[in-house]
N, C-alpha and C positions, 0 to 999 in steps of 0.2 A: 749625236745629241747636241741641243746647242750649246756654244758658252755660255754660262751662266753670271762668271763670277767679273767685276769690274775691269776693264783692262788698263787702267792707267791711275796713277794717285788723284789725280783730279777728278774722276770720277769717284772714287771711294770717298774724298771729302764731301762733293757734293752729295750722296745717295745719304751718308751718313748727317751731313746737316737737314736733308730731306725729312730722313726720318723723325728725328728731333724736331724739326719744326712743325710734323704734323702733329706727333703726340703730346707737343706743348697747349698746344692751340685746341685740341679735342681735350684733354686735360682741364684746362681753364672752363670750357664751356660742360661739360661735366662735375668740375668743383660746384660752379655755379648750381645747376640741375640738383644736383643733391643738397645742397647748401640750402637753396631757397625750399624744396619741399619738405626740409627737414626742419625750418622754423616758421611753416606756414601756418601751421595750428595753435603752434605755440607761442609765438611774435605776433605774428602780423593779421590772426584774428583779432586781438587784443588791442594793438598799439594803434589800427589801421580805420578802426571803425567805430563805431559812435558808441555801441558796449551797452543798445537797451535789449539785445537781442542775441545772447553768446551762441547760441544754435545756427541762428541768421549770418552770424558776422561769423562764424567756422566756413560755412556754404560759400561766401561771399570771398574767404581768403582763397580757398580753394579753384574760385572761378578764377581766381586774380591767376594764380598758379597755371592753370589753364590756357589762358591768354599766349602763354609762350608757344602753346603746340600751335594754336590758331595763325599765330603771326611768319612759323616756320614755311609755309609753300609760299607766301610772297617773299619773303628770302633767298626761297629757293630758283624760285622765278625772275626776281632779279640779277643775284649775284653771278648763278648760276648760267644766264645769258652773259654777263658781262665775262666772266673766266672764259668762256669760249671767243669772244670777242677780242679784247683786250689783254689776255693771258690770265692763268693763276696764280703768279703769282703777286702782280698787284691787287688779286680782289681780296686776296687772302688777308692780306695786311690790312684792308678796312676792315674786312669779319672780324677779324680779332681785336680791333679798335674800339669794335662798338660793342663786341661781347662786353671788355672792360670796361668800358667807360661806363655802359648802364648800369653794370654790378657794382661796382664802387660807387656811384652815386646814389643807389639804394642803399648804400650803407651811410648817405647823408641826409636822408630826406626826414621832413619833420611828420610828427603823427598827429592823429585825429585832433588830440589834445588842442595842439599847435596851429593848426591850418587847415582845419574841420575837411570837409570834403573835398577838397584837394589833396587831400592826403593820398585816398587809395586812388584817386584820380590819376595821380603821379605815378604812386606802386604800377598800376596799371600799361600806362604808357611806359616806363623802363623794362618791365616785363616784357612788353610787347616787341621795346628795341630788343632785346635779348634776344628770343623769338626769332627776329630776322636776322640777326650774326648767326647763330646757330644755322640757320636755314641754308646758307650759304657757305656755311663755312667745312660740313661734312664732305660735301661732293671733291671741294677743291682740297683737303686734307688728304683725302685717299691719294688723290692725282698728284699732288704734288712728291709724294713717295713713290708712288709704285711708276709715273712718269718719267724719272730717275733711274728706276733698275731696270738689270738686266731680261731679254723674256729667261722664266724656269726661275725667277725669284720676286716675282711680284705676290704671290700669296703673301710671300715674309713681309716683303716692306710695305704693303700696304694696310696690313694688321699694324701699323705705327696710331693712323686713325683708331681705331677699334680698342687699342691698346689703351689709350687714351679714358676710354670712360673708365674704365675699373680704378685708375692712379687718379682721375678726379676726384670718381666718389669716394674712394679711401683716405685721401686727403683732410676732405670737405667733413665726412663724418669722427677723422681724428681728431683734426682741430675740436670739432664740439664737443667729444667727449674729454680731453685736457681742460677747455674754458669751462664747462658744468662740474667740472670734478675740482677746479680750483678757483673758484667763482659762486658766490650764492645769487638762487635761482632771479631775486630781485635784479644784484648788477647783472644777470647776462640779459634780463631783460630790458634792464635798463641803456646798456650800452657795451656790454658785453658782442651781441650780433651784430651790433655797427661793424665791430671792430673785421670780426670773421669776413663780411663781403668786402670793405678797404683791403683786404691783404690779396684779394688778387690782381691788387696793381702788379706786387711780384711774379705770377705767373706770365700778364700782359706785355712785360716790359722782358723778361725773358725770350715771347715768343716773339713779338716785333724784331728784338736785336738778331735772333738767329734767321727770321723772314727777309730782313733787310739785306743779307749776307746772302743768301740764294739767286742763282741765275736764273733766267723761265727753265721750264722743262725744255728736255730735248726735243718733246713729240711737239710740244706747241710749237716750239721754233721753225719744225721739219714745216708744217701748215703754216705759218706763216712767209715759209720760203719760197712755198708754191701759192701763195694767194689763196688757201682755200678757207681761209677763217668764213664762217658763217655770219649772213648777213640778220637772220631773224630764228635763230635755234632753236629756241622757244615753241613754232608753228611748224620748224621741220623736222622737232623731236616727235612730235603727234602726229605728223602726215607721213613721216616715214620709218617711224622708228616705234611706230605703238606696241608689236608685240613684243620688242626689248625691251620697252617702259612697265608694260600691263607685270611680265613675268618680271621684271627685276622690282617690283613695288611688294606681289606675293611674298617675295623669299623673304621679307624681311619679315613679318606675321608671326613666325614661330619661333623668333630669336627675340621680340622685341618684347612679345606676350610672354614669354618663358623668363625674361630678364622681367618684367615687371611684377610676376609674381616672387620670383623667389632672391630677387634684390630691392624689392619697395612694397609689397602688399604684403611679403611674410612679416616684415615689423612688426604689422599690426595684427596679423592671424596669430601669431604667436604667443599671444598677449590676448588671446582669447580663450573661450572654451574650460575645459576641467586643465589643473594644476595651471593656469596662466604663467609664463615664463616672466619677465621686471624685461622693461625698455634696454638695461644694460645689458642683459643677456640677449636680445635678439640683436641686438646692435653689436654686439661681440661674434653672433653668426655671420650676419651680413660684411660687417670688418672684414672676417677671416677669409671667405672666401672670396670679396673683390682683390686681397692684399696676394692669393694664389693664382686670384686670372691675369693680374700683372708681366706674371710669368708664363701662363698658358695660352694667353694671346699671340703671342710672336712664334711658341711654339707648334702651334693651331694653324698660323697663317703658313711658316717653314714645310709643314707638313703635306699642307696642299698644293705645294709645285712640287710633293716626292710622289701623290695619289692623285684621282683624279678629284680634283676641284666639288666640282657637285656631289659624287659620291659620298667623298667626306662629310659633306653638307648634310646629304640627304640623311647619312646614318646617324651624325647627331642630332637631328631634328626628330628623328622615332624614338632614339633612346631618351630625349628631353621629356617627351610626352608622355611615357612607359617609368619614367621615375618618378614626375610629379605625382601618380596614382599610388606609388610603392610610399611614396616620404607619407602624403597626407594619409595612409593609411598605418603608417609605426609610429604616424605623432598624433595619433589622436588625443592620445595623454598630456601630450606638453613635453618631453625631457631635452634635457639641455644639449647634453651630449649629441644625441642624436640629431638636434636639428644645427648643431656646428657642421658633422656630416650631410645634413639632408640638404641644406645649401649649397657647401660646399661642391658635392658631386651636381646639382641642380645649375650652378652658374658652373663647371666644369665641361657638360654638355652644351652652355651656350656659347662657353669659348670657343667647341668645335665647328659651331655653324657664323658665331659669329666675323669672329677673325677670317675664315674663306669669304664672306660673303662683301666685304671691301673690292679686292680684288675681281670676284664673280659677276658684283654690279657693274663696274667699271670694263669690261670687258663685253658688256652686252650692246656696247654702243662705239657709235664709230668715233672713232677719235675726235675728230672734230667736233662734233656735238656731246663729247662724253664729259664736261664738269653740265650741262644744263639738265642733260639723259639723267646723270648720276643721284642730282641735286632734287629731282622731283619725285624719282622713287623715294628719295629718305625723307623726303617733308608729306608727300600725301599718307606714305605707308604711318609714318607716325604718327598723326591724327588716327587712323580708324584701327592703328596694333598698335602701339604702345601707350598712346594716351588717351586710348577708351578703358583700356585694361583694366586698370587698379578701381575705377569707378565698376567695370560691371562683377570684379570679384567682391567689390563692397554689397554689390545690389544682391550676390545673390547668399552673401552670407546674413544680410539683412533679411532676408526670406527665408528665415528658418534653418540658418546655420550652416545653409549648402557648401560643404568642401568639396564634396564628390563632382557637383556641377562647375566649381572651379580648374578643377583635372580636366572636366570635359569642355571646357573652353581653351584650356591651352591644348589638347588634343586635336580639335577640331583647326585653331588655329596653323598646328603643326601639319595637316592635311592638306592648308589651302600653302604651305610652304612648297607643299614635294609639289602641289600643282608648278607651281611658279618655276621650280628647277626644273618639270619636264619640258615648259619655255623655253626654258631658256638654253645657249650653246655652248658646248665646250671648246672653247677659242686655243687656238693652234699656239705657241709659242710668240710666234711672230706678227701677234695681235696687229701690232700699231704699225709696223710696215705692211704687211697688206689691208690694214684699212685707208690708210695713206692712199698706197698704189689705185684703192679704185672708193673712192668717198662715196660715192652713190650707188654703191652695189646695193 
């Protein structure tokens, strides 16, 4: 069996600053994600637009909101060539630059009131830069950890990315429930939300200082040693590399649809129908179980260099699908109780596909091309799985109150997952030395 564990203390610092610098960085840009969908209807329908139309100016925040998934495959497309090009880890340092900088500048922009339509003009275009740090910045997250470890421990460390979004959005939604709990609803509207997007300068300047302190990867180094950095990654990931593209864009479909139900659409399901649950209470579900995937993500990723990688995958992907139909059928009532568990176990099953599926991606492409391979799965797939999702459970609960059609959208979506992992390969330990030894296989 191979060695697994680090051979020398300079590697254990490095792997372990690895780690940390990706889940700083996925961190911040999921503070962000949940921070801004979480005062879109509330804020920045209101502050952002002319207010003759609240229906109209709700639609209209919501597009702005939008704008980030739209802007994610030119990010992807860019940065994600240039990591292959110029290494990961200076592209990673601009991603996280411009994640920052646009977040805290929406936390300075004037409103409608102030600078009439320029207002969401701006909202707009800062969303948009967001959008492109995000785009870029997942692919070279993974790489940066799990291009640090050992083969037989890259599940673990590269669940660091992955790790990341649950410690965002638990963050992002704690802070808000502290400033609404000790803040009336006026000041947080009034300058209360400034305050929340300025405070991830702290996360910025955390992940920069630890990014700074990292050497490139090993694997980038080994390809730069032999000259084989790619000249145009981009046109050789789609000419040569499309059925690790096609399958690693599927597998993400049933993780991202299954996270968008039952960490951002149950909000509002919850707070529907007979006994309605209070915002505080679905926001205490959703709390609870991102503050449990914290811990289930590293465990998720550990797991999958003790099993087989896809397996693990595929069986949390049926049981995801097989739970949503059991919760929406014990909550049709509304209780409290039950929907702390029915999340709970609900984001428990995405930790099992999602945390393998860092790793998974990254391994479907040959080193040399894998931050551009990596980067374009995660920006296509989340346009058309994770950020159609919450809109078509809106559409069909707006049609007559369909839950059961909700289940079978994430079911269906879970189906086009197990396609993508029959795609896809189960890579040998020794991934990056025999992708090395022959780049154009």
């Amino acid at each position: 069996m191979t060695e697994t564990a680090p051979q020398t203390d300079t590697e254990r610092r490095n792997l372990r600053k690895a780690f940390v610098a990706s889940l700083s960085g996925t961190a911040l840009e999921w503070y962000d994600f949940a921070l801004f969908g979480a005062v879109t209807g509330s804020v920045f329908s209101k502050l952002f637009f002319d207010g003759s139309d609240p229906g109209m100016d709700m639609i209209k925040a919501f597009l702005t909101y939008g704008a980030g998934y739209i802007a994610r495959p030119i990010g992807g497309v860019f940065f994600g060539r240039l990591g292959d090009v110029i290494g990961r880890k200076k592209v990673l340092v601009w991603t996280l630059l411009l994640i920052g900088v646009a977040t805290f500048a929406i936390g300075l922009l004037p409103t409608y009131q102030t600078a009439g339509i320029w207002a969401p003009i701006m909202l707009v275009v800062l969303r948009f830069a967001q959008g492109v740090g995000v785009g870029g910045e997942w692919g070279g997250a993974v790489l940066l950890s799990s291009e640090f470890a050992r083969p037989g421990t890259r599940g673990l460390w590269a669940s660091a990315a992955q790790t990341g979004v649950p410690l965002g959005s638990f963050l992002a939604n704690l802070l808000l429930v502290v400033m609404t709990l000790s803040m009336s609803p006026e000041a947080f509207l009034s300058w209360g939300w400034r305050v929340a997007f300025m405070l991830s300068l702290g996360l910025v300047g955390f992940g920069l200082w630890i990014r700074h302190q990292l050497e490139e990867t090993p694997v980038f180094q080994k390809i730069m040693e032999r000259g084989e950095a790619p000249e145009a990654p981009v046109s050789e990931v789609f000419r040569t590399q499309g059925r690790a593209l096609l399958g690693a864009i599927l597998v993400r479909f049933g993780p991202d649809v299954l996270y968008a139900f039952f960490a951002v659409y149950v909000i509002t399901w919850l707070q529907t129908g007979p006994n309605p649950l209070t915002n505080q209470q679905a926001l205490t579900a959703t709390m609870t179980a991102g503050f449990i995937q914290v811990f289930t993500m590293p465990f998720a990723g550990w797991l999958s260099d003790r099993i087989d990688r896809r397996l693990l995958y595929a069986i949390a992907t049926v049981l995801g699908a097989i739970w949503t139909f059991v919760f929406i059928g014990l909550e049709q009532q509304r209780s409290f109780g039950w929907a702390i568990v029915g999340v709970v176990v609900g984001l428990l099953c995405h930790s099992f596909m999602y945390a393998p599926q860092a790793a998974h991606i990254a391994e479907q492409f040959h080193a040399r091309l894998r931050y551009t391979g990596s980067s374009l799965a995660y920006t296509f797939a989340g346009i058309f799985a994770g950020g159609l999702a919450p809109t078509m459970f809106a559409l069909f609960w707006a049609n007559g109150q369909n839950s059961w059609a909700i289940a079978g959208y994430i079911a269906a979506a879970a189906v086009i997952t197990l396609i993508g992992l029959a795609m896809g390969r189960a890579v040998v330990d020794e991934v990056d030395e025999a992708l090395l030894e022959d780049a154009s296989a």
